[in-house]
FIKOLZA-1660 file (N, C-alpha, C; in steps of 0.1 Angstrom, whole numbers, plus 5000, padded with zeros to 4 digits):
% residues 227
   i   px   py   pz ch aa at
   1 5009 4988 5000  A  X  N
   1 5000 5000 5000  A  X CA
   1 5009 5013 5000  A  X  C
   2 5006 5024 4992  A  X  N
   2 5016 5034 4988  A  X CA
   2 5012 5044 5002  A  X  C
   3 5024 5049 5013  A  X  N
   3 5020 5055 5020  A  X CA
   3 5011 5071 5015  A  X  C
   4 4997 5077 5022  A  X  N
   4 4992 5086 5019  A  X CA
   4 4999 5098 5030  A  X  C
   5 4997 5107 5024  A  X  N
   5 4999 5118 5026  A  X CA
   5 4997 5124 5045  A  X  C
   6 4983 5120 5049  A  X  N
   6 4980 5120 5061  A  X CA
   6 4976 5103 5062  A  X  C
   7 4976 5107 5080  A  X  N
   7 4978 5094 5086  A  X CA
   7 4963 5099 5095  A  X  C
   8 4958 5110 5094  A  X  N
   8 4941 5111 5100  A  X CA
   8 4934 5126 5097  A  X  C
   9 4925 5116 5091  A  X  N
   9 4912 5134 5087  A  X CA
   9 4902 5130 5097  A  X  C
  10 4899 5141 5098  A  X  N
  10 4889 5149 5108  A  X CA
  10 4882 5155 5097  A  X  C
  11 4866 5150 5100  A  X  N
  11 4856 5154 5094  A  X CA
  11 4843 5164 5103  A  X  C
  12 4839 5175 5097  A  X  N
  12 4831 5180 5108  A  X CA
  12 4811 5169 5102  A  X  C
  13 4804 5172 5108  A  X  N
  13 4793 5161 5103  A  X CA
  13 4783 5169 5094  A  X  C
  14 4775 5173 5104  A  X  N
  14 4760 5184 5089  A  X CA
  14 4768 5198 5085  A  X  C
  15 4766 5194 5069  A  X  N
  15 4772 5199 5061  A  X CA
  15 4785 5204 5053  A  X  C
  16 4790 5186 5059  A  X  N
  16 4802 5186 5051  A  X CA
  16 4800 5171 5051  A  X  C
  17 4796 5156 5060  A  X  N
  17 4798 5145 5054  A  X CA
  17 4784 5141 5049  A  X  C
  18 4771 5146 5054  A  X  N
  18 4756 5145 5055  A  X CA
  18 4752 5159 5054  A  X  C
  19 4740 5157 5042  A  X  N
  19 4728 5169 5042  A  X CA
  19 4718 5167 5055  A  X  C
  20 4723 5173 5063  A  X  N
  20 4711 5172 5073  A  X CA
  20 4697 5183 5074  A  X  C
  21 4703 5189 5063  A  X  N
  21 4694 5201 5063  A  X CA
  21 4679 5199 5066  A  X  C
  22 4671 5189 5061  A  X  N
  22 4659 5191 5059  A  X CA
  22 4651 5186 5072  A  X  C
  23 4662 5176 5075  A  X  N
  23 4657 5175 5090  A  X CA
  23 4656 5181 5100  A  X  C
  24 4666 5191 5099  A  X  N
  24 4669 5203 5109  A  X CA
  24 4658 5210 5105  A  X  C
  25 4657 5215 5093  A  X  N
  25 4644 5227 5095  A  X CA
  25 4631 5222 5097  A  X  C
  26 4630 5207 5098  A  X  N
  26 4619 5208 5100  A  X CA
  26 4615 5209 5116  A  X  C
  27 4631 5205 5124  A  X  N
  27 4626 5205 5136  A  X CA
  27 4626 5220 5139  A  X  C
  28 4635 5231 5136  A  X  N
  28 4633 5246 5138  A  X CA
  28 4619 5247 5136  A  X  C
  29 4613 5246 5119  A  X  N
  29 4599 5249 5124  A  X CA
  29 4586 5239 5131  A  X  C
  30 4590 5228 5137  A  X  N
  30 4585 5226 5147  A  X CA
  30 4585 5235 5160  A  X  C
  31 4596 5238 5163  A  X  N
  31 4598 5245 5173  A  X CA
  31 4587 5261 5169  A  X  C
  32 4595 5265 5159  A  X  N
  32 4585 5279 5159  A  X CA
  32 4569 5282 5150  A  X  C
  33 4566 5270 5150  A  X  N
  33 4550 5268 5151  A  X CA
  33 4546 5267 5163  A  X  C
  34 4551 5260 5172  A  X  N
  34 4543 5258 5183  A  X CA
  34 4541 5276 5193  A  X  C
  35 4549 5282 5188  A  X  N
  35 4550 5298 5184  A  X CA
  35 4539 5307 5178  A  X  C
  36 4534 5297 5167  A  X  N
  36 4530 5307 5161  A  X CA
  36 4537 5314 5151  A  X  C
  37 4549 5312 5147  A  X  N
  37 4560 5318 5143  A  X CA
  37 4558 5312 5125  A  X  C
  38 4560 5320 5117  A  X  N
  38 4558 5314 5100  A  X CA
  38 4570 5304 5101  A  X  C
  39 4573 5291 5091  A  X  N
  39 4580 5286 5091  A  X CA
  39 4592 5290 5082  A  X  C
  40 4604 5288 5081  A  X  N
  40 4614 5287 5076  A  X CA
  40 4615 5279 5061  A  X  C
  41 4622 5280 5052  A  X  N
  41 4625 5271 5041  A  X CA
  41 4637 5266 5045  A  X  C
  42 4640 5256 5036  A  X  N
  42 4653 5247 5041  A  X CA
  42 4667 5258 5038  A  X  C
  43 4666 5265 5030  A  X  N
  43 4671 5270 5026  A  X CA
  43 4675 5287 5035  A  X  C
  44 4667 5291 5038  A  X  N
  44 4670 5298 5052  A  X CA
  44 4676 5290 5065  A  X  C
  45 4673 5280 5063  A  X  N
  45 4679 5273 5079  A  X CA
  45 4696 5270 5074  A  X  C
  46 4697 5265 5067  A  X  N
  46 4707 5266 5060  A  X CA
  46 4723 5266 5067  A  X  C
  47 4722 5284 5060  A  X  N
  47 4734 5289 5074  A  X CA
  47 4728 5291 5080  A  X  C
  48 4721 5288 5092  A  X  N
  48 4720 5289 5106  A  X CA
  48 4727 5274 5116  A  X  C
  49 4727 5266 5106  A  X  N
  49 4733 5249 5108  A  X CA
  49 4749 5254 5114  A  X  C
  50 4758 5244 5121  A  X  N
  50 4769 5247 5126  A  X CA
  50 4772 5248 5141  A  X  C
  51 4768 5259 5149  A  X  N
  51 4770 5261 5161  A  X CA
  51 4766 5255 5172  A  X  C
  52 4753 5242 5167  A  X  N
  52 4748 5236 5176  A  X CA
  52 4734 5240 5172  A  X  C
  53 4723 5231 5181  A  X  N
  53 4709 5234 5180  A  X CA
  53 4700 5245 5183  A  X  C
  54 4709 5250 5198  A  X  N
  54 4702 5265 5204  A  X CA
  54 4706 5274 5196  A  X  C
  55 4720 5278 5195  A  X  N
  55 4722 5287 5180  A  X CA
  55 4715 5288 5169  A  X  C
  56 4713 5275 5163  A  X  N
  56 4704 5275 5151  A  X CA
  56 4689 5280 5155  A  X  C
  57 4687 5277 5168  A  X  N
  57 4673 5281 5172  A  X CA
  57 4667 5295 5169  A  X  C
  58 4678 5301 5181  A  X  N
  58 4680 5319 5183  A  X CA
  58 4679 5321 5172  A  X  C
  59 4689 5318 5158  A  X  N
  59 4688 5326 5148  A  X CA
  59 4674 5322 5139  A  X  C
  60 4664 5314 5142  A  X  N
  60 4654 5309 5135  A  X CA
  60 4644 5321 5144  A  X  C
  61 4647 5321 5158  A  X  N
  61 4639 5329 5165  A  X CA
  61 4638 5344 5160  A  X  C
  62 4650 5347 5161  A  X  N
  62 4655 5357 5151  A  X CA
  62 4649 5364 5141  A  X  C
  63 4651 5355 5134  A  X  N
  63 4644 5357 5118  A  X CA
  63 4627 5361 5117  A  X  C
  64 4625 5354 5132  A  X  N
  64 4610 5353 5128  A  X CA
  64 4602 5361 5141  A  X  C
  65 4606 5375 5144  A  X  N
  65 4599 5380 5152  A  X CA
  65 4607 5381 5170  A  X  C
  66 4619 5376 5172  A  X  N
  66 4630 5376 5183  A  X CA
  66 4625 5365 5194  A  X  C
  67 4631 5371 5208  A  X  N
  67 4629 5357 5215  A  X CA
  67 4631 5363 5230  A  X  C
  68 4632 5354 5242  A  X  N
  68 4632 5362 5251  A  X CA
  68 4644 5346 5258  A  X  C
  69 4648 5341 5270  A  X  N
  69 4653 5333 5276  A  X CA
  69 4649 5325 5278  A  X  C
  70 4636 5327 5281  A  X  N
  70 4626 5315 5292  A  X CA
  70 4620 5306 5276  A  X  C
  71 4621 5320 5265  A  X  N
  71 4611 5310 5253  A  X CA
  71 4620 5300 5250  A  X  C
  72 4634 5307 5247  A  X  N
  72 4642 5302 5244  A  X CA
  72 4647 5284 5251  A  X  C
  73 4645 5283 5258  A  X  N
  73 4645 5272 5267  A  X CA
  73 4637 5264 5266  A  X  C
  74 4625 5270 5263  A  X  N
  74 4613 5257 5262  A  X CA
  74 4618 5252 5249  A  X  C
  75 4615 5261 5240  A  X  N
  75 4615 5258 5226  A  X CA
  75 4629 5248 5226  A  X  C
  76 4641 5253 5225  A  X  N
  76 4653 5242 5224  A  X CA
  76 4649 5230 5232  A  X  C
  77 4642 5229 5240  A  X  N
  77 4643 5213 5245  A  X CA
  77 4630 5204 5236  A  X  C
  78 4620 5216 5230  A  X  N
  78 4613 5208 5221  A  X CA
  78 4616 5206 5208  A  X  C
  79 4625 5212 5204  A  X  N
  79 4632 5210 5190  A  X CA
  79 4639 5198 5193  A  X  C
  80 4648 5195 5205  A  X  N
  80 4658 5188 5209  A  X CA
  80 4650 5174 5207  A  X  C
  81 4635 5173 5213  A  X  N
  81 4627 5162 5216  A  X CA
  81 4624 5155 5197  A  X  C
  82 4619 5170 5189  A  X  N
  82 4612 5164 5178  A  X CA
  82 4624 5157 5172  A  X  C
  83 4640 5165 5172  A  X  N
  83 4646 5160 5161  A  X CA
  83 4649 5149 5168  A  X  C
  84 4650 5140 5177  A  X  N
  84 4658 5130 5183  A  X CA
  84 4648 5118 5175  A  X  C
  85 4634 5125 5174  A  X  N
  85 4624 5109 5170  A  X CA
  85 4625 5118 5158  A  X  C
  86 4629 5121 5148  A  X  N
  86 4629 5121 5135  A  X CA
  86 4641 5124 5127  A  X  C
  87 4651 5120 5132  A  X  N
  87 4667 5123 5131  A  X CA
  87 4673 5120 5115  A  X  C
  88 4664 5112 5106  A  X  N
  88 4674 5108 5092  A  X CA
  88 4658 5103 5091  A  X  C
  89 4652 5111 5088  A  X  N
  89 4641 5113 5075  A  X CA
  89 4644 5114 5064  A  X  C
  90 4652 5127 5062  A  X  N
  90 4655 5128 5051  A  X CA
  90 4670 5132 5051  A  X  C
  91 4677 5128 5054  A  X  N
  91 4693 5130 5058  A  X CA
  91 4699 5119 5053  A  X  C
  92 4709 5123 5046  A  X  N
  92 4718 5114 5035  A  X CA
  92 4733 5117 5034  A  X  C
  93 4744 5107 5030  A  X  N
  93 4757 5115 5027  A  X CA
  93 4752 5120 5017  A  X  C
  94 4764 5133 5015  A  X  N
  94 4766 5142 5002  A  X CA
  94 4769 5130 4995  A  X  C
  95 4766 5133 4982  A  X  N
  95 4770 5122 4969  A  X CA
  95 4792 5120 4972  A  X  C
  96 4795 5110 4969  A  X  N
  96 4808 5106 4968  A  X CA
  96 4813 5105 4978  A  X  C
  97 4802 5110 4990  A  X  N
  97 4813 5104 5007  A  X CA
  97 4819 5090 5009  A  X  C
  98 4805 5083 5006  A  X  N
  98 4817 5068 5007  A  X CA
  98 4824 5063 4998  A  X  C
  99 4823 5070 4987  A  X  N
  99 4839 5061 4977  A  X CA
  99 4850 5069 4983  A  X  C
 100 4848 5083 4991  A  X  N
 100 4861 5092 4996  A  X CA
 100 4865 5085 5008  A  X  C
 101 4854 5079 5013  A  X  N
 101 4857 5073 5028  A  X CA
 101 4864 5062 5027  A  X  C
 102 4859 5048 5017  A  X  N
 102 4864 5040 5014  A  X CA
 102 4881 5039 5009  A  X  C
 103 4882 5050 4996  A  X  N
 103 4891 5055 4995  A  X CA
 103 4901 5057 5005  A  X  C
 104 4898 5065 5014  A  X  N
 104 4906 5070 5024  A  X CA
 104 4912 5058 5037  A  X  C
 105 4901 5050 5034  A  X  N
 105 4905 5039 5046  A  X CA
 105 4913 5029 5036  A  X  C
 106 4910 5029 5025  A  X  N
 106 4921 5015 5020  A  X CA
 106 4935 5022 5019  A  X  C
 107 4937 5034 5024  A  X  N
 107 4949 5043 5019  A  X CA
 107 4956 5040 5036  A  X  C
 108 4949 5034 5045  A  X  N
 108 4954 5032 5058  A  X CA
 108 4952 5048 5065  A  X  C
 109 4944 5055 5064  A  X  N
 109 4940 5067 5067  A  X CA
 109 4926 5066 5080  A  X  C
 110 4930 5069 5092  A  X  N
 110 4917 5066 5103  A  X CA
 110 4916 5077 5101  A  X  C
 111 4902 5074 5104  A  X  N
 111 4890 5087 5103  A  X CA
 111 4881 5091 5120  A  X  C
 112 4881 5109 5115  A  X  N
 112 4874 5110 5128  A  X CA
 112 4860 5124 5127  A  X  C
 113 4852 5122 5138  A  X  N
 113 4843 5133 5135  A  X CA
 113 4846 5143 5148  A  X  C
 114 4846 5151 5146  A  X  N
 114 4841 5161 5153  A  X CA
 114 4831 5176 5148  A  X  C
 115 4818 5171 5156  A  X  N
 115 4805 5180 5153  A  X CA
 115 4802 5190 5164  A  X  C
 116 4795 5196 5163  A  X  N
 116 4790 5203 5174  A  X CA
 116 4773 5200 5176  A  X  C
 117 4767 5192 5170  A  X  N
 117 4758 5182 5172  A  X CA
 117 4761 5172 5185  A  X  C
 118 4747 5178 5193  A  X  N
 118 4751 5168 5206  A  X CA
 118 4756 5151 5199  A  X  C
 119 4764 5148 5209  A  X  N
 119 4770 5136 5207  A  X CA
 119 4759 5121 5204  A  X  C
 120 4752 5121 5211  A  X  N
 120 4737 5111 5214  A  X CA
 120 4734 5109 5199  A  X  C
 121 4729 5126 5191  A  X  N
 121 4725 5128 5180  A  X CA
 121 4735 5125 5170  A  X  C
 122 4750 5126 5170  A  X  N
 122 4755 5121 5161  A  X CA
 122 4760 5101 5158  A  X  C
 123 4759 5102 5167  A  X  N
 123 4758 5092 5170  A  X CA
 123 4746 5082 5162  A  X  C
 124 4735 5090 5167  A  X  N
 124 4726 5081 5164  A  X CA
 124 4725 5079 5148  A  X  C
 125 4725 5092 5141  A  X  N
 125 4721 5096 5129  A  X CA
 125 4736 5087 5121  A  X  C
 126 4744 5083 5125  A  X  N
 126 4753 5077 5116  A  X CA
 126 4753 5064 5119  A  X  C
 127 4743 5058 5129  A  X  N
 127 4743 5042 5131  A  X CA
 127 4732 5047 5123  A  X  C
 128 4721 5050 5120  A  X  N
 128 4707 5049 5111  A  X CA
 128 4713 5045 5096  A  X  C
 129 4726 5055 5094  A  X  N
 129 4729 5055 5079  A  X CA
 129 4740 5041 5079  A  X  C
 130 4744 5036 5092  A  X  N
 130 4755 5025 5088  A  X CA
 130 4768 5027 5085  A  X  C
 131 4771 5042 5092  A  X  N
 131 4787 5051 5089  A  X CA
 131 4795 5044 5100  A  X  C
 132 4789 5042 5113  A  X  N
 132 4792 5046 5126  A  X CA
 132 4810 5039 5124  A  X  C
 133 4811 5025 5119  A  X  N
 133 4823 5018 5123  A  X CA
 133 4834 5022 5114  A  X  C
 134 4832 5035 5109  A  X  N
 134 4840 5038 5100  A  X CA
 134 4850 5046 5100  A  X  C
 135 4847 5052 5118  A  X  N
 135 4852 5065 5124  A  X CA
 135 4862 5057 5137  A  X  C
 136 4872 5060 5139  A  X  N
 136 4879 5060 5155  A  X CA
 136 4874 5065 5164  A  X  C
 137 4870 5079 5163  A  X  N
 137 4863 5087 5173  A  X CA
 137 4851 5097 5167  A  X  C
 138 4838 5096 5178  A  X  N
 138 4832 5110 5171  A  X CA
 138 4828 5112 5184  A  X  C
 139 4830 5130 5180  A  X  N
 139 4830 5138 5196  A  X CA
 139 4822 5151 5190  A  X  C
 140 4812 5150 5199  A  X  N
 140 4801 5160 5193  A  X CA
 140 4801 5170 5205  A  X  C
 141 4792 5184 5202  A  X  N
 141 4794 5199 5208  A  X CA
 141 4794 5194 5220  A  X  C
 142 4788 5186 5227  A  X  N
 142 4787 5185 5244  A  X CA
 142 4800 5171 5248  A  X  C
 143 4805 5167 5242  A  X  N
 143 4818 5155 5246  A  X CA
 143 4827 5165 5254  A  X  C
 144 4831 5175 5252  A  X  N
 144 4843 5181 5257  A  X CA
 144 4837 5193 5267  A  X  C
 145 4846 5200 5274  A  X  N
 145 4844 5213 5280  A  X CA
 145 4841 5223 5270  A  X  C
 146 4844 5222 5257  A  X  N
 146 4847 5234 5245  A  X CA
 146 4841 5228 5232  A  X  C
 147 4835 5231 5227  A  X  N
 147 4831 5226 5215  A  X CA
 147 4840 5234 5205  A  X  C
 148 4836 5234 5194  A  X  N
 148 4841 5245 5183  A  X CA
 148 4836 5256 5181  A  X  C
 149 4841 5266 5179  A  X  N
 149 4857 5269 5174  A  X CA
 149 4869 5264 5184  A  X  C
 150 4869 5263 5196  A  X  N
 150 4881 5260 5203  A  X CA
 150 4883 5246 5198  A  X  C
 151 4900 5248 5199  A  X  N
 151 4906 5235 5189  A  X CA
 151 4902 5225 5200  A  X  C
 152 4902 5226 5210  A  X  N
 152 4905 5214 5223  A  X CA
 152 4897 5200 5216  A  X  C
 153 4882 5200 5207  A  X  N
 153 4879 5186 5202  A  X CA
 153 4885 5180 5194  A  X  C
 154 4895 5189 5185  A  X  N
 154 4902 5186 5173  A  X CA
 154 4915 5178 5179  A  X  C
 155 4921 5188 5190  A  X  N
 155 4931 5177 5199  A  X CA
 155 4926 5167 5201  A  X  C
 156 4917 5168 5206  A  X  N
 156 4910 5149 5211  A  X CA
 156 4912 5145 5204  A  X  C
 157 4907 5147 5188  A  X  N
 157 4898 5139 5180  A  X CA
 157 4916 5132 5176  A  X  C
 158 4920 5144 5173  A  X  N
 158 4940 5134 5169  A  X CA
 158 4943 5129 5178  A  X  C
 159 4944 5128 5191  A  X  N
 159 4947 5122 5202  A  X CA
 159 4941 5105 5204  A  X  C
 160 4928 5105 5200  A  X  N
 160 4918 5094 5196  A  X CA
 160 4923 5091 5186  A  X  C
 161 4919 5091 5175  A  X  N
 161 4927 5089 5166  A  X CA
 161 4944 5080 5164  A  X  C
 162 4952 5086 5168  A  X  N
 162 4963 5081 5170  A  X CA
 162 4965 5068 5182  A  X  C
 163 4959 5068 5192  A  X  N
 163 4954 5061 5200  A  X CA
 163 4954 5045 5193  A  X  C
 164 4941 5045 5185  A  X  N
 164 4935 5040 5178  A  X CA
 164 4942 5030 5166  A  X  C
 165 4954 5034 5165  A  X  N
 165 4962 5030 5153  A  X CA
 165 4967 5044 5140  A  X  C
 166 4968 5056 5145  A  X  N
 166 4961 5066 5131  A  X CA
 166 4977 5069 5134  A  X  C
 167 4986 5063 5136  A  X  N
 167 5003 5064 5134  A  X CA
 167 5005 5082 5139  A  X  C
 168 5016 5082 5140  A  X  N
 168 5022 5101 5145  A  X CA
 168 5021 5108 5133  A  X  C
 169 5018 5110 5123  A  X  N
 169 5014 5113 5109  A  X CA
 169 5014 5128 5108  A  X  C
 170 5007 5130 5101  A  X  N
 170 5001 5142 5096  A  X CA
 170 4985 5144 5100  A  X  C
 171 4978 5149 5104  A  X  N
 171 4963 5151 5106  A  X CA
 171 4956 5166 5096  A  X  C
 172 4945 5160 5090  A  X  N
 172 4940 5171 5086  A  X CA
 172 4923 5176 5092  A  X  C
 173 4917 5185 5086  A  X  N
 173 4902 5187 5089  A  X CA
 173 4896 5192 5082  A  X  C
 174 4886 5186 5079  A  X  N
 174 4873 5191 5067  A  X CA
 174 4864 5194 5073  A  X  C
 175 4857 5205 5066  A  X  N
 175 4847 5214 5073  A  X CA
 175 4839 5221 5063  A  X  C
 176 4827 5231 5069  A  X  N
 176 4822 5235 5058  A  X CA
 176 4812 5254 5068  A  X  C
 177 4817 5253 5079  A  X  N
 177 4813 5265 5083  A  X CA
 177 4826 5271 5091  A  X  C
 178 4832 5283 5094  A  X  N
 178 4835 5291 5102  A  X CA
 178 4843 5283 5115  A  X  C
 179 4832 5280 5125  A  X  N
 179 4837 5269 5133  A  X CA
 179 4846 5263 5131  A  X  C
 180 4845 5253 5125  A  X  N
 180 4850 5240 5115  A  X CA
 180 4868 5250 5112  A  X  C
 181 4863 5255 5102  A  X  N
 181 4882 5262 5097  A  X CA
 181 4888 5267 5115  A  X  C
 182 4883 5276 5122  A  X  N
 182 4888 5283 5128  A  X CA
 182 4893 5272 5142  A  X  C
 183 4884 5264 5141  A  X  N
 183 4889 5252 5152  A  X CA
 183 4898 5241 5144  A  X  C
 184 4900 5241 5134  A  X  N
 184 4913 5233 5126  A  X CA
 184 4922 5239 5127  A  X  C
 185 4924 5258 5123  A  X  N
 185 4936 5260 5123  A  X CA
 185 4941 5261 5138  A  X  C
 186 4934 5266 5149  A  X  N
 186 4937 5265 5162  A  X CA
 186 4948 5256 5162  A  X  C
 187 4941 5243 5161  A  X  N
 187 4946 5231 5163  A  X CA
 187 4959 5231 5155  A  X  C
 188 4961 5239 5142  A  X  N
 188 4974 5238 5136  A  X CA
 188 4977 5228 5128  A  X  C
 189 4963 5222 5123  A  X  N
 189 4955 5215 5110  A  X CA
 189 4956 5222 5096  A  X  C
 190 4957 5218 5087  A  X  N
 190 4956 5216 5073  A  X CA
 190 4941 5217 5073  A  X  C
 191 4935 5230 5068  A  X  N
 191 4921 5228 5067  A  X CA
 191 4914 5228 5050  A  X  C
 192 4905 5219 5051  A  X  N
 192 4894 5223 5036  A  X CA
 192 4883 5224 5044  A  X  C
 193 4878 5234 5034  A  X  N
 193 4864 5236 5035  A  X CA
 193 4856 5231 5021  A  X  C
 194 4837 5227 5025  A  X  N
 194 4834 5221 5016  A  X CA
 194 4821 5233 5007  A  X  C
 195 4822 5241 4993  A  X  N
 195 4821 5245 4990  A  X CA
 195 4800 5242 4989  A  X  C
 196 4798 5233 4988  A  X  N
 196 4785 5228 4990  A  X CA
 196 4778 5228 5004  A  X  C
 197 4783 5229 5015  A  X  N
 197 4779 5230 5028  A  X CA
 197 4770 5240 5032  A  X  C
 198 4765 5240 5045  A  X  N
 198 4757 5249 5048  A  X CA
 198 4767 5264 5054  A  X  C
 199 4774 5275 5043  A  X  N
 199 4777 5281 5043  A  X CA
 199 4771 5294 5050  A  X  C
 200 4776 5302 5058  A  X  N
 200 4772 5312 5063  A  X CA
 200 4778 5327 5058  A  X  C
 201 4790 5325 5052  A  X  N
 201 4792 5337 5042  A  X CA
 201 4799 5322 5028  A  X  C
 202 4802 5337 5021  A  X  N
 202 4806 5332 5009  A  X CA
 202 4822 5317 5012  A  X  C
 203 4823 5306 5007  A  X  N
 203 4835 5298 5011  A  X CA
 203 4846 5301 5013  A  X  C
 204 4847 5313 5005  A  X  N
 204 4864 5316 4999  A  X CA
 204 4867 5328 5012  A  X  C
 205 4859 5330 5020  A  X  N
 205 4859 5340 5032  A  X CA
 205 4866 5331 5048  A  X  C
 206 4858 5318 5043  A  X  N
 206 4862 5309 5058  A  X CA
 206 4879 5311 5059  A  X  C
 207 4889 5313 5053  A  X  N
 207 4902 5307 5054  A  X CA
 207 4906 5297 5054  A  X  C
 208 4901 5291 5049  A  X  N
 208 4905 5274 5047  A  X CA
 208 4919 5274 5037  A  X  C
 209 4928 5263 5042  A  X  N
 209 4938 5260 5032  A  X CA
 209 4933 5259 5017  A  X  C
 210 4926 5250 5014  A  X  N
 210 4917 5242 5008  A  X CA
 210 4902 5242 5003  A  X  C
 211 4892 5246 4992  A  X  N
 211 4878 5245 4993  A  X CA
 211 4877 5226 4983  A  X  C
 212 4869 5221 4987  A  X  N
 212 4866 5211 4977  A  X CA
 212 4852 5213 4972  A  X  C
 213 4843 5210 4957  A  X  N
 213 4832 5215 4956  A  X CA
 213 4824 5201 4950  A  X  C
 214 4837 5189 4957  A  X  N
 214 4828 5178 4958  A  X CA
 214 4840 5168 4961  A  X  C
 215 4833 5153 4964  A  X  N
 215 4841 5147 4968  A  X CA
 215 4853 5139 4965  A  X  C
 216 4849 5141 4949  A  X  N
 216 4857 5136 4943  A  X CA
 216 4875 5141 4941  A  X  C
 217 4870 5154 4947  A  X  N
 217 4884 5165 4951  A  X CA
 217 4893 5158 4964  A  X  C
 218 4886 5149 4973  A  X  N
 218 4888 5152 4986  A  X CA
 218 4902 5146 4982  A  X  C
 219 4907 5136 4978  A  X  N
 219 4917 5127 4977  A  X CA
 219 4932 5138 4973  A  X  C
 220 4927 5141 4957  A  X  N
 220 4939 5151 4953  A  X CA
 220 4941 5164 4961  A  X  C
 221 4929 5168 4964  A  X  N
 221 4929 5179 4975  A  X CA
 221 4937 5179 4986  A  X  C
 222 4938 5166 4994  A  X  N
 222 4951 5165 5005  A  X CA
 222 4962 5163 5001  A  X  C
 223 4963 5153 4989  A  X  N
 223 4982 5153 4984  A  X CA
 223 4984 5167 4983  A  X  C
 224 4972 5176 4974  A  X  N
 224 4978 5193 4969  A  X CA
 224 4987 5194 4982  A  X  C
 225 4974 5196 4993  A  X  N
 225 4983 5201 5006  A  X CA
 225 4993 5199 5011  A  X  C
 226 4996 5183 5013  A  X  N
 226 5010 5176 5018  A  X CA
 226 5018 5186 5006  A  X  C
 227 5019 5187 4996  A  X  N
 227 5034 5192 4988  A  X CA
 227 5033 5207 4990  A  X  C
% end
């Protein structure tokens, strides 16, 4: 086997290995119906995806008339409730994840997640799809003291990783929001970002080493970087 370039990628999860979009908005506008609140399109929820559930919330609350603490509270635990019983309705990998994954592991390359999606929820949503044994580690927004942007899950996630078998190598991280780049480079990661993701500004803004605008990039994309 020809040695690869890195010895572990780090993947962030909705919207960069899974469209989780439609599921998410549907639980936001669950949440802001029970409001009274007009609903959202998938496509407004969008960039609001990334920072976790209550962030996505606020910014749905946001959008649609503001919010107060106490609402705030109820509502995220009922969003929390609907998406847990409806988690991969309609939630899929992006097209070419698993030939890049497959790829990536016959290249002797361990894989790891770090989301800011409670842990429980990532978890679950990638045993529904049949990803789960594919990963060394996945550490979602509530595993650590710090979720992302602070590098500290990205350390884990290499720290796991190498653990694991993922050799003293090289580590990289793919991403596709803000978060994602700024807790890779922390960490002092090789970052891509994924040009299809649930973007919050334009891609070429995040700082990423790297954009891929599919997955078929992901492979040549890290040799680019190694040289």
């Amino acid at each position: 086997m020809t040695h690869f370039s890195f010895d572990i990628v780090g993947f962030d999860l909705d919207g960069t290995l899974l469209d989780t979009s439609g599921d998410l908005a549907a639980a936001v506008n669950h949440a802001l119906a029970s409001v009274d609140r007009p609903p959202l399109t998938v496509e407004q929820v969008k960039p609001m995806i990334g920072g976790g559930a209550r962030h996505m919330l606020k910014q749905g609350l946001t959008a649609t008339g503001g919010y107060d603490e106490a609402m705030l509270d109820t509502l995220h635990a009922d969003l929390l409730a609907y998406y847990e019983a409806n988690i991969c309705v309609l939630t899929k990998p992006y097209p070419g994840v698993i030939n890049a994954l497959d790829a990536l592991a016959a290249k002797g390359v361990t894989l790891g997640i770090v989301t800011n999606k409670i842990e429980r929820f990532a978890r679950t949503v990638l045993g529904e799809l049949g990803l789960t044994d594919r990963f060394a580690c996945i550490l979602g927004g509530d595993t650590m003291a710090e979720s992302k942007p602070s590098p500290m899950p990205i350390h884990e996630m290499v720290r796991l990783c190498r653990k694991s078998g993922g050799g003293e190598g090289r580590a990289a991280f793919v991403g596709d929001s803000i978060f994602d780049i700024q807790a890779g480079k922390a960490a002092g990661l090789p970052t891509i970002a994924c040009s299809f993701g649930f973007l919050m500004q334009p891609v070429a803004e995040l700082g990423a080493d790297a954009v891929i605008d599919g997955y078929e990039e992901l492979l040549p994309t890290l040799e680019g970087l190694a040289r």
